[in-house]
C-alpha positions in Angstrom: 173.1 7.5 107.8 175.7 5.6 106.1 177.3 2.7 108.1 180.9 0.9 107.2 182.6 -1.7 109.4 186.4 -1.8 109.5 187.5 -4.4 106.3 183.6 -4.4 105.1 182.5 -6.2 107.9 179.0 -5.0 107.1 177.5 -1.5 105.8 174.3 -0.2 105.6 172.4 2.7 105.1 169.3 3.9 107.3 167.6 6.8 108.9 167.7 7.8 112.5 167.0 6.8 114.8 167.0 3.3 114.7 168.4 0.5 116.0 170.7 -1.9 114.2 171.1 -5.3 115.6 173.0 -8.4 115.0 176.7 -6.5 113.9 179.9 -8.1 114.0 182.0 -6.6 116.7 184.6 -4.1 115.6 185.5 -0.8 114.9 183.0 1.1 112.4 182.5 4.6 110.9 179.6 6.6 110.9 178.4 9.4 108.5 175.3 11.3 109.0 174.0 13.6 105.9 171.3 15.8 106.7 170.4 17.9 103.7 173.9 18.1 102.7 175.3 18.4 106.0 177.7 15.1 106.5 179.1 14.4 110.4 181.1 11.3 110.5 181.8 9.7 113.9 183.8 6.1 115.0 182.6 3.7 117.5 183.4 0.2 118.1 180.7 -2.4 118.6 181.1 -4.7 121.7 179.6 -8.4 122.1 176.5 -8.2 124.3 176.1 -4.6 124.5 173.6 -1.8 122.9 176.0 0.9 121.6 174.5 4.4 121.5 175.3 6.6 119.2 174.8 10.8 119.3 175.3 13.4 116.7 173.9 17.0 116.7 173.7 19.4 113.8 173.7 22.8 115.1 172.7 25.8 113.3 171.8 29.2 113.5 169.0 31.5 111.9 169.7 34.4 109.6 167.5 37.2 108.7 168.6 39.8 105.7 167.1 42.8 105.3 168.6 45.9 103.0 166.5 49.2 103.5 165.5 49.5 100.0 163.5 45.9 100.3 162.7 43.6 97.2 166.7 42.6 96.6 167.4 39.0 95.5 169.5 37.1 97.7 172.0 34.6 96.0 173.8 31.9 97.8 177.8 31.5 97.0 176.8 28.6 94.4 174.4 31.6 92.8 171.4 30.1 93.5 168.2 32.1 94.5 167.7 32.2 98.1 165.0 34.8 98.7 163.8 38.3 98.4 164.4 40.3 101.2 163.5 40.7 103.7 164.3 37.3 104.1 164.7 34.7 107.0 166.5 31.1 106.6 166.7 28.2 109.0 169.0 25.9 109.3 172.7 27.9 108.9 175.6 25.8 109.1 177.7 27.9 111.7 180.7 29.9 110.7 180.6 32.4 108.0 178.3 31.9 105.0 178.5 34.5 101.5 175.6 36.1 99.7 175.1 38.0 96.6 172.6 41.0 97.3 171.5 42.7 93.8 168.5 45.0 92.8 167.8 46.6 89.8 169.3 50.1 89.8 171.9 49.5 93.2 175.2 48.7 93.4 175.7 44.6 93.9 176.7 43.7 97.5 178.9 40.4 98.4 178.6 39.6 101.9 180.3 37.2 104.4 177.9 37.0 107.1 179.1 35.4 110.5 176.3 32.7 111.8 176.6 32.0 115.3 174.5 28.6 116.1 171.4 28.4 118.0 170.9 32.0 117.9 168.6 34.5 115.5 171.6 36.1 113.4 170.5 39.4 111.6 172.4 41.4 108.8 171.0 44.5 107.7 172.8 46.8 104.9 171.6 49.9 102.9 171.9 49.8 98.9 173.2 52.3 97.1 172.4 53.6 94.1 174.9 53.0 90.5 174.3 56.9 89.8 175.4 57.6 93.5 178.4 55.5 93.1 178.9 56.8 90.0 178.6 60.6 90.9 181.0 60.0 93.9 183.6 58.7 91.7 183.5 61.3 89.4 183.5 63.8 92.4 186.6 62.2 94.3 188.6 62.1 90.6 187.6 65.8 90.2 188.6 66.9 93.7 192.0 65.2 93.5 192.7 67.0 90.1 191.6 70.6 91.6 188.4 70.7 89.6 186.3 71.9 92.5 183.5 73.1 90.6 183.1 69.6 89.2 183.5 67.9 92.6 180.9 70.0 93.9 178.3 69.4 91.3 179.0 66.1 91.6 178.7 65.7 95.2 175.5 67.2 95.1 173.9 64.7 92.4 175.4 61.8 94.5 173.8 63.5 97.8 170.2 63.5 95.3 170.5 59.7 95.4 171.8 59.5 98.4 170.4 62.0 100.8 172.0 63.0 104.2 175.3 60.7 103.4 178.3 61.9 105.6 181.3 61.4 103.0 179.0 63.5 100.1 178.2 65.9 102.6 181.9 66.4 103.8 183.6 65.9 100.4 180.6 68.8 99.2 182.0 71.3 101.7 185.0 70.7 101.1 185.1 70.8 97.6 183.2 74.3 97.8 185.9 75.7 100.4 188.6 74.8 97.7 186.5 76.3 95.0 185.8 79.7 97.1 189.6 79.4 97.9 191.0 79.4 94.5 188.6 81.7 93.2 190.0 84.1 96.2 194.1 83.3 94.4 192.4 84.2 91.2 191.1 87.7 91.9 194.1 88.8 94.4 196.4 88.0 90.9 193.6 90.0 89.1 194.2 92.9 92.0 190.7 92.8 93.1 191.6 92.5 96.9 188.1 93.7 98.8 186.8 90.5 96.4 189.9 88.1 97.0 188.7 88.9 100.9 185.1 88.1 100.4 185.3 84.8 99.0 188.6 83.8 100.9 186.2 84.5 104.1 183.7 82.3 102.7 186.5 79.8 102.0 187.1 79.9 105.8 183.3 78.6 106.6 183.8 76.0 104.7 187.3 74.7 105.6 187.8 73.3 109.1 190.2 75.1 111.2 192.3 71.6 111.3 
């Protein structure tokens, strides 16, 4: 602790608890620094009486975990704070930020909401760059009509990424379009018993709404 009388009446520095005896009376300020962690607080000092003085540090503990384990966890002043799964004492509460990066995955920022006195737990999956990268391709190709593309891309980013709902759903839809267009194509060619055929298996692949 760091002690300062109003007008310099007397300072001091310590560690709690103590006692500190023999102070002019008067008003003084108070800071407390644990690891970083500075409360201030103002009390006066009254002749012939023992002034006592409280502070509490609250925190919460936090435990990250990503599904693909081994990730390092950086702090927001990029410092190492662990490998996950990983679980740290002593969280200031409010919202703290992390940096969680493995070799391979996409980087995650995260603002993770610590509520004192309690276990806090944030759990995330990491993707993969190639499944990131195939689902760009596959959303560019689908907006500019090249279903066959956005197909065979959706399928590559559901190989890194199996079971994913928007690959799956962008996937079906992309092969409805592709059956769809490929039903235009052979009408305009007069081929109608093959327009049919693949506009009904356009049909399983679109949803009715």
């Amino acid at each position: 602790f760091h002690l300062t009388g109003k007008n310099n009446a007397a300072r001091m520095n310590g560690a709690v608890p103590t006692t500190v005896s023999e102070l002019p009376t008067g008003e003084y300020e108070i800071t407390f620094d644990r690891q970083g962690d500075v409360r201030s607080k103002s009390a006066p000092v009254v002749e012939n009486m023992t002034n006592e003085i409280a502070v509490e540090f609250d925190y919460g503990a936090l435990e990250i975990v990503t599904e693909r384990s081994g990730a390092t966890v950086l702090g927001s002043d990029g410092r190492l704070v662990g490998t996950t799964p990983v679980f740290l004492q002593e969280i200031s509460p409010g919202r703290s930020k992390f940096r969680i990066e493995k070799t391979g995955f996409e980087s995650l920022a995260a603002s993770i909401l610590v509520n004192a006195n309690e276990t806090n737990r944030f759990q995330t999956n990491l993707v993969t760059a190639r499944y990131i990268a195939a689902m760009r391709t596959a959303q560019d190709s689908f907006t500019k009509g090249c279903y066959l593309g956005a197909a065979d891309a959706a399928k590559e980013a559901l190989s890194e990424n199996p079971g994913d709902p928007v690959a799956k759903a962008l996937l079906r839809d992309a092969t409805g379009f592709l059956h769809l267009a490929n039903a235009r194509r052979k009408g305009e060619q007069g081929d109608l018993a093959a327009a049919q055929k693949e506009l009904n298996t356009a049909l399983e692949f679109i949803p009715d709404d």
